[in-house]
KOLVEXKOL-978128 format. One record per residue (C-alpha): residue number from 1; x, y, z. Coordinates in pm, 1 decimal. Layout:
atom n=NUM, px=X, py=Y, pz=Z
...
This chain:
atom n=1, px=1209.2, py=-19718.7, pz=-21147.5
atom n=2, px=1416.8, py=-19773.7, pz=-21437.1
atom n=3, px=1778.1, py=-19779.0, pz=-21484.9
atom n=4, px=1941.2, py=-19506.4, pz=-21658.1
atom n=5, px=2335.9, py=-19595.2, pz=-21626.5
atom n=6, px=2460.4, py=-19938.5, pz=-21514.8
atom n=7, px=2845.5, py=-19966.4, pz=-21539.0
atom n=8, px=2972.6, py=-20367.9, pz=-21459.7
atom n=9, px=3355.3, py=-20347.1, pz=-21395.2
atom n=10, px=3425.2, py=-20057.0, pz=-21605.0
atom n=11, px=3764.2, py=-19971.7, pz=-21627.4
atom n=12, px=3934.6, py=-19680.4, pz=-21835.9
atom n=13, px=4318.5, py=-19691.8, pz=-21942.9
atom n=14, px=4522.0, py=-19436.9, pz=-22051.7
atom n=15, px=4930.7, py=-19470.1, pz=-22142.5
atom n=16, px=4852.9, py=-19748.4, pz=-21935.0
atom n=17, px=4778.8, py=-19570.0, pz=-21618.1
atom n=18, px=4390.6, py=-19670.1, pz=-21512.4
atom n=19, px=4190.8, py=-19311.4, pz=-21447.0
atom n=20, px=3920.3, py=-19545.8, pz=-21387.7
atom n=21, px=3942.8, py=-19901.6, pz=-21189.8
atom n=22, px=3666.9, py=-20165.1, pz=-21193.5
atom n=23, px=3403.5, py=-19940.5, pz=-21107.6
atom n=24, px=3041.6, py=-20102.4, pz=-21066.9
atom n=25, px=2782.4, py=-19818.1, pz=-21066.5
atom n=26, px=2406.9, py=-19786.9, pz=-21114.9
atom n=27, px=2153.5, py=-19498.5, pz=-21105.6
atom n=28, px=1786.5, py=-19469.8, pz=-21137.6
atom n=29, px=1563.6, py=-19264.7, pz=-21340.0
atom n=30, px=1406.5, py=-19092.1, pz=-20967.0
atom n=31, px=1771.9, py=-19046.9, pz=-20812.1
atom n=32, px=2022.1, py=-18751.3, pz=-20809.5
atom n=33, px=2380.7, py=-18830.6, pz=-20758.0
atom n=34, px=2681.9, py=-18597.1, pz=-20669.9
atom n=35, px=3037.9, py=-18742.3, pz=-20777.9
atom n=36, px=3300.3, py=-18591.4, pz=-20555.6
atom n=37, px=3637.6, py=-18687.3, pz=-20500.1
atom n=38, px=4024.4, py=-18565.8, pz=-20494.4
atom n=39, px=4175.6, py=-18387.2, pz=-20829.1
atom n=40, px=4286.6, py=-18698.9, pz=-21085.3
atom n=41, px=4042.6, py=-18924.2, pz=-20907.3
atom n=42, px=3854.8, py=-18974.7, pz=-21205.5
atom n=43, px=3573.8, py=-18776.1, pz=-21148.5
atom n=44, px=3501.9, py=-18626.2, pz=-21484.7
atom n=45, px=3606.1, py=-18919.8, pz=-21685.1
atom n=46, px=3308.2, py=-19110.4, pz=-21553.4
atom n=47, px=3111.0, py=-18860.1, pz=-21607.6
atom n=48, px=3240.7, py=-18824.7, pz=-22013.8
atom n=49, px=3178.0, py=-19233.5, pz=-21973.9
atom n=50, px=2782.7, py=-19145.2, pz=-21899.7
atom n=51, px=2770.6, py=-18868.2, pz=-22106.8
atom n=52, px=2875.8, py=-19155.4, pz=-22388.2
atom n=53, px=3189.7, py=-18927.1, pz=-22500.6
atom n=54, px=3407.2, py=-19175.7, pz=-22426.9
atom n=55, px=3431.1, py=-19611.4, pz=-22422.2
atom n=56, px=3541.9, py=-19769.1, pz=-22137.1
atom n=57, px=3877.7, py=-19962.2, pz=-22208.5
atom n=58, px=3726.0, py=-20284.7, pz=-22005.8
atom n=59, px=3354.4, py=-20336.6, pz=-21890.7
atom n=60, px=3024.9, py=-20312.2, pz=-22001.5
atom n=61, px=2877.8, py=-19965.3, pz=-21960.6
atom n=62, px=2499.9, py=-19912.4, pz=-22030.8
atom n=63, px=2322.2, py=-19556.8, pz=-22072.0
atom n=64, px=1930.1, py=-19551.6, pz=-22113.0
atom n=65, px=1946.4, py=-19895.9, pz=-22173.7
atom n=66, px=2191.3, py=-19896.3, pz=-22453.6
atom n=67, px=2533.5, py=-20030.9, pz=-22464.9
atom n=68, px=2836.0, py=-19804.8, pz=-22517.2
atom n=69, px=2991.1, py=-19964.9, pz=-22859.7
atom n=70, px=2701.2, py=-20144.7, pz=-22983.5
atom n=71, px=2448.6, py=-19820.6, pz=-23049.2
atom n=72, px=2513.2, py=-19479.8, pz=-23265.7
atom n=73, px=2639.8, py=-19260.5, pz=-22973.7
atom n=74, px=2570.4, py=-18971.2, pz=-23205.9
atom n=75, px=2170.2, py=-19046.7, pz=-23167.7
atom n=76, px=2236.5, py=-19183.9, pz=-22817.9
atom n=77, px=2431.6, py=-18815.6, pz=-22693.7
atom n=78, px=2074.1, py=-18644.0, pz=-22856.7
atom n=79, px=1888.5, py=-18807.1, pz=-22563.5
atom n=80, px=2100.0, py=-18682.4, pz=-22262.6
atom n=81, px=2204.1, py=-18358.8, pz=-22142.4
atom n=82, px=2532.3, py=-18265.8, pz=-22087.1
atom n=83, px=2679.7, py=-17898.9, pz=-21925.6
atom n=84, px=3038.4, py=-17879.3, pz=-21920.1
atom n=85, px=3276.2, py=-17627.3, pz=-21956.0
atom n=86, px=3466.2, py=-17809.6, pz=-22258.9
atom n=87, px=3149.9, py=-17812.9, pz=-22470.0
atom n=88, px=3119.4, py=-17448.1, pz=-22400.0
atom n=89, px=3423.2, py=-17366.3, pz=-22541.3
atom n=90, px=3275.6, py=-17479.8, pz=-22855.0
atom n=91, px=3014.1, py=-17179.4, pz=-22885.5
atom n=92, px=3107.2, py=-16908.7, pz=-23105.1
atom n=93, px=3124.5, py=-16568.2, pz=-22879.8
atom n=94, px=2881.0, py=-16434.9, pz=-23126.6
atom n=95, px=2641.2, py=-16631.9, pz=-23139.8
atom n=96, px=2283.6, py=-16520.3, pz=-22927.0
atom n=97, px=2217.5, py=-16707.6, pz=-22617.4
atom n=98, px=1890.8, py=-16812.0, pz=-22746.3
atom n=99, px=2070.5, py=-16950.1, pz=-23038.7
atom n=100, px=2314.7, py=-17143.0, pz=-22803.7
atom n=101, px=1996.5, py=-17299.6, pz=-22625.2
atom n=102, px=1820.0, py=-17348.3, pz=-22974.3
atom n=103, px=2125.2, py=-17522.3, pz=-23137.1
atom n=104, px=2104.0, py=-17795.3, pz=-22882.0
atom n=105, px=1809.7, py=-17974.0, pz=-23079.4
atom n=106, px=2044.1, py=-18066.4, pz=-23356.0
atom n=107, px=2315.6, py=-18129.2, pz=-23130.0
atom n=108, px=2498.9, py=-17852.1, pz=-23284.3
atom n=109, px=2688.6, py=-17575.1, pz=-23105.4
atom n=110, px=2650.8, py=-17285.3, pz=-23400.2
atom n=111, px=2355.9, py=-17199.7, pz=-23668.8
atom n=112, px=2429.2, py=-17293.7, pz=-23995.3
atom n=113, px=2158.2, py=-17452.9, pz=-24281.7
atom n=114, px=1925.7, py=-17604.9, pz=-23958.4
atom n=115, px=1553.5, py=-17513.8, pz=-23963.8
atom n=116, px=1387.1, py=-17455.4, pz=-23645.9
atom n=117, px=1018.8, py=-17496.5, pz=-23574.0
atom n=118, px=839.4, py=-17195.4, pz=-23376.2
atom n=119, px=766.7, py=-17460.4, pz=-23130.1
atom n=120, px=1187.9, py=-17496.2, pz=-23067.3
atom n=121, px=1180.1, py=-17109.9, pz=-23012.1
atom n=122, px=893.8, py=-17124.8, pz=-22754.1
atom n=123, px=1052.2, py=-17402.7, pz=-22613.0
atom n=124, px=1402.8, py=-17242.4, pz=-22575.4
atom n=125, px=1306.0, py=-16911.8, pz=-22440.1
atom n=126, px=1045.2, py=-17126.6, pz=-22184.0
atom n=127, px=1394.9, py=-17280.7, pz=-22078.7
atom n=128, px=1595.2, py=-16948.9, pz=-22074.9
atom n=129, px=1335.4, py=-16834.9, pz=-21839.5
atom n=130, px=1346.9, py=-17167.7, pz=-21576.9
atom n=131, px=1711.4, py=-17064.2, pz=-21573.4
atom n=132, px=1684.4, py=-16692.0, pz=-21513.2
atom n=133, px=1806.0, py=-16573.6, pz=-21856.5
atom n=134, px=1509.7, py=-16443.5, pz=-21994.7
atom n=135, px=1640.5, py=-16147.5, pz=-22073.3
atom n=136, px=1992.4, py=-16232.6, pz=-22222.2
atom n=137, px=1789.2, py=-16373.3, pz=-22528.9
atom n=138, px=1941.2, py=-16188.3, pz=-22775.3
atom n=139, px=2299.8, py=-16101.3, pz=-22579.9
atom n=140, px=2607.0, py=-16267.7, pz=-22730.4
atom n=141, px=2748.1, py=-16588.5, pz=-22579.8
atom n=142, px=3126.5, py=-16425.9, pz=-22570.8
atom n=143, px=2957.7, py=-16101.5, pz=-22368.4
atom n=144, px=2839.1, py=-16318.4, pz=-22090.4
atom n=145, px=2924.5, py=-16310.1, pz=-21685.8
atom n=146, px=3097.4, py=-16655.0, pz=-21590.8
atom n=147, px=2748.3, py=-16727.0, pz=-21409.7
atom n=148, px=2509.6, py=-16632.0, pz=-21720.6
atom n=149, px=2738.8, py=-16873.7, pz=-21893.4
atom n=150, px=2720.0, py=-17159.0, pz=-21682.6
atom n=151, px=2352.8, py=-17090.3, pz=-21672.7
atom n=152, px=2331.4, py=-17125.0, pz=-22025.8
atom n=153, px=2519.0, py=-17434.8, pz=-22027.8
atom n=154, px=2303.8, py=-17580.7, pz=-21853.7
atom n=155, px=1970.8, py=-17415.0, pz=-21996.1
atom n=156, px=2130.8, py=-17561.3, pz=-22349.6
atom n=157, px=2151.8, py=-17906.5, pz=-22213.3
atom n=158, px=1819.0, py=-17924.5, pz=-22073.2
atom n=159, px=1659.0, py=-17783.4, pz=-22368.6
atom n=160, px=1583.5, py=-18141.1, pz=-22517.8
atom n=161, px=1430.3, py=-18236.5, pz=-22237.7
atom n=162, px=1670.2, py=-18489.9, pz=-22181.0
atom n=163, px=1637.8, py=-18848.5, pz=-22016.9
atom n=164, px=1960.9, py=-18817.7, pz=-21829.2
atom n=165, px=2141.6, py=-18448.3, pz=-21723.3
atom n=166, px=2495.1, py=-18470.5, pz=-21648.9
atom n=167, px=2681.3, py=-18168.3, pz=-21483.1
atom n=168, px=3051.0, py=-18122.4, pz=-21501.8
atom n=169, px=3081.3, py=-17839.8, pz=-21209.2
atom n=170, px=2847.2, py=-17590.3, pz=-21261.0
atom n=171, px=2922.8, py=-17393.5, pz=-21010.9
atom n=172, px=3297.8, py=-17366.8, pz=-21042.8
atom n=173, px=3496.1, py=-17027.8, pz=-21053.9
atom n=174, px=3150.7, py=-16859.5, pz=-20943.6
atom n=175, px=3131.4, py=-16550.4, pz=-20723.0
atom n=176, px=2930.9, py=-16600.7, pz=-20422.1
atom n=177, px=2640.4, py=-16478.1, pz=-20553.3
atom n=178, px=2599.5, py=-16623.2, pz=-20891.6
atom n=179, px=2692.6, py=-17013.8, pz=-20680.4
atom n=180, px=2402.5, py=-16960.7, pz=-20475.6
atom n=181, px=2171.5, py=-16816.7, pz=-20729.1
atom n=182, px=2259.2, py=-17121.7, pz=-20967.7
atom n=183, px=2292.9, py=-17424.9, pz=-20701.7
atom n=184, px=1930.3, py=-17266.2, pz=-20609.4
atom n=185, px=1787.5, py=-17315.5, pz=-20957.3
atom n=186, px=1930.1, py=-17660.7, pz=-20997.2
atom n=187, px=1826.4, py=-17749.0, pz=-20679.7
atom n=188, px=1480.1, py=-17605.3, pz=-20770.0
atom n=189, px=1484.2, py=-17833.1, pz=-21130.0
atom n=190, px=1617.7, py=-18140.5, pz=-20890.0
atom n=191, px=1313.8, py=-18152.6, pz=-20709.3
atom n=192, px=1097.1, py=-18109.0, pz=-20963.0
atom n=193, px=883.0, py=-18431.1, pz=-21021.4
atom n=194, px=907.4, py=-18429.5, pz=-21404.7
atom n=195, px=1291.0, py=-18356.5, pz=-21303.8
atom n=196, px=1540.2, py=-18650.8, pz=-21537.4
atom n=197, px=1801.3, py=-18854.6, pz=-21364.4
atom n=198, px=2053.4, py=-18587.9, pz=-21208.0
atom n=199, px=2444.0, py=-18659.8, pz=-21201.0
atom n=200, px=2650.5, py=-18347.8, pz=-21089.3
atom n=201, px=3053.0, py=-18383.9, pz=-21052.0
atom n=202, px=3216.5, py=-18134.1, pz=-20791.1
atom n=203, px=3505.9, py=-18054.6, pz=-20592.2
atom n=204, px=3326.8, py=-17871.6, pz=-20278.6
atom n=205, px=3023.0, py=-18017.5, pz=-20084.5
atom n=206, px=2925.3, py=-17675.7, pz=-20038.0
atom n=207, px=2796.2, py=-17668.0, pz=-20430.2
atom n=208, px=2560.9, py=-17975.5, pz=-20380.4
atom n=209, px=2225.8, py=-17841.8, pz=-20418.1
atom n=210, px=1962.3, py=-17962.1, pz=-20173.0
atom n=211, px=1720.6, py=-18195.5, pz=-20265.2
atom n=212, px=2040.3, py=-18447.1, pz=-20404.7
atom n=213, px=1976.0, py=-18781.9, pz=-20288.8
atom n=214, px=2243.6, py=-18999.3, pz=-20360.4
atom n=215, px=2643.3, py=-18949.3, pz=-20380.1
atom n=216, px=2960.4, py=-19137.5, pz=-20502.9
atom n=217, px=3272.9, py=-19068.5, pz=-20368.9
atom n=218, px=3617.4, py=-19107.6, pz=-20611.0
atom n=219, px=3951.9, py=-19239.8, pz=-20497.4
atom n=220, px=4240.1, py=-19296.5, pz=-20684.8
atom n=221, px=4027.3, py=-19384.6, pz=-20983.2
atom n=222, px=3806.8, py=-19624.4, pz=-20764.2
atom n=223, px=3448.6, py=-19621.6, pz=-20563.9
atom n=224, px=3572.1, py=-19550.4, pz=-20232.1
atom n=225, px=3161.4, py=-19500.2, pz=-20081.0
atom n=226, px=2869.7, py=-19498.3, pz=-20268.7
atom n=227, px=2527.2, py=-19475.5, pz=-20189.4
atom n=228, px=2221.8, py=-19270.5, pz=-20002.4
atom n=229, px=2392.3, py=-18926.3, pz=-19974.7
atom n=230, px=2357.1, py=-18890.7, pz=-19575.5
atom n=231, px=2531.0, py=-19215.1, pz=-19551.9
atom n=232, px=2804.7, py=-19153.5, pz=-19803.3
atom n=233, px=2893.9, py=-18828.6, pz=-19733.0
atom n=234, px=3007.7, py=-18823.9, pz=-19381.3
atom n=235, px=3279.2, py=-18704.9, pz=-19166.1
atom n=236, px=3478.7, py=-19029.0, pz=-19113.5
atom n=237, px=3437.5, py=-19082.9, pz=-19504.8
atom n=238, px=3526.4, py=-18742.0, pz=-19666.5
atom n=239, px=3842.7, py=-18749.5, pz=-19418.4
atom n=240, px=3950.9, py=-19086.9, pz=-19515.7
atom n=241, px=3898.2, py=-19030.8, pz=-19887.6
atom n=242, px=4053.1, py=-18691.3, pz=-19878.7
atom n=243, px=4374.5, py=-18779.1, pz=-19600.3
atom n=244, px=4209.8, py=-18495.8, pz=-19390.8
atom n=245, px=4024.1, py=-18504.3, pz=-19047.3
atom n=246, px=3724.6, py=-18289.5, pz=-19177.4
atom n=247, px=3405.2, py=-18185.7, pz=-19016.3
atom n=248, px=3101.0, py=-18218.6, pz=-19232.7
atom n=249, px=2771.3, py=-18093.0, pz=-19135.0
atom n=250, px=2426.9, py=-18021.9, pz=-19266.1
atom n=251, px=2234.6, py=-17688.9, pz=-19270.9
atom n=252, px=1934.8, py=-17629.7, pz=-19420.3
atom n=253, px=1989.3, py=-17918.8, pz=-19685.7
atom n=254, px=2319.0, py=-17772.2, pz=-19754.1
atom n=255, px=2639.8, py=-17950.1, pz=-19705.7
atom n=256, px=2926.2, py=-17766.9, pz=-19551.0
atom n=257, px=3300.4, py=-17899.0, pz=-19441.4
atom n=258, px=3541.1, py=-17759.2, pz=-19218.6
atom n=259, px=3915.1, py=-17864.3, pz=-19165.3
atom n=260, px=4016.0, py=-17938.5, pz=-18798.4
């Protein structure tokens, strides 16, 4: 195994109010973690602290090896995948979807002066297929569904064929349908063995694919349970961290919770 993010008393400070408090976190290359938590608990901020987007304010935090202010994060960024619905934001409506896949090489989110190889193209639409948008190709970004979009989020940041993929809710704002048909297909790509290390933030244990081994729960900006996912997410924990009694079961690899 080798260690893909190791955080050592990472904090991050902001108007000095801590969104992140003294967390100690490490995941391996064969593991796939869900980060779930209450809104504000800091949830996406360590995920932007993996993605290297952002420094910790205290700590040592350590992605592929590398050590967030002492490496390039601009060549760093080019060996992890990221899918998240800020970066998205960045693709021009018109540009193809194939384009938006394509672009990720250069770490780019529009086509300008780069060159591509015929190899990127056959690698792009090999992706677009894995992720069921073989034939959106040639459809403009802005024309998209909300699920073809997340899709191609995420087809875009595994088009590198990154070390690390990091998911910022991939599922959210979904219609039934187009949740299950994507937390299929990154359940699918999960368990695949050539498959990178797998961190996926949500709000609902309902979107965590099966085939996720490991999970981290958020409180208040601190690690309230980490570990093996059956042991971490559990009744007594999710209603502690969340100030609810909840029921949490297990279908069919699928997580499901239920007020009482």
């Amino acid at each position: 195994m080798t260690t893909v993010i190791r955080l050592d008393d990472v904090s991050l400070v902001r108007d000095s109010k801590p969104i992140l408090d003294r967390i100690h976190w490490t995941v391996e290359d064969n593991q796939r973690w869900v980060i779930i938590g209450p809104n504000g608990a800091g949830k996406t901020s360590l995920l932007r602290i993996a993605a290297a987007q952002i420094h910790p304010s205290l700590g040592t935090a350590q992605v592929l090896a590398e050590t967030l202010g002492e490496v390039n994060v601009f060549e760093l960024r080019t060996r992890i995948g990221f899918a998240s619905s800020a970066l998205a934001a960045h693709i021009p409506n018109s540009e193809t979807v194939l384009d938006a896949v394509m672009t990720a090489s250069y770490a780019v989110t529009g086509r300008w002066n780069e060159k591509y190889d015929e190899i990127d193209e056959r690698r792009a639409r090999r992706v677009l297929a894995e992720w069921h948008l073989q034939d959106f190709a040639d459809r403009a970004f802005g024309t998209l569904s909300d699920g073809e979009r997340k899709r191609t989020q995420i087809a875009r940041a595994v088009m590198t064929d990154p070390e690390l993929l990091l998911l910022d809710e991939p599922v959210a704002s979904l219609d039934l349908a187009a949740r299950e048909q994507t937390i299929k297909i990154i359940g699918a790509y999960a368990s695949a063995p050539s498959a990178p290390a797998i961190v996926m933030v949500t709000h609902h244990l309902e979107e965590i694919p099966a085939g996720f081994t490991h999970a981290l729960i958020l409180q208040n900006g601190k690690i309230f349970a980490a570990g093996e996912i059956e042991h971490t997410i559990t009744s007594d924990k999710i209603s502690e961290a969340f100030g609810l009694p909840i029921t949490v079961d297990v279908v069919e690899g699928r997580y499901r919770a239920r007020a009482h």
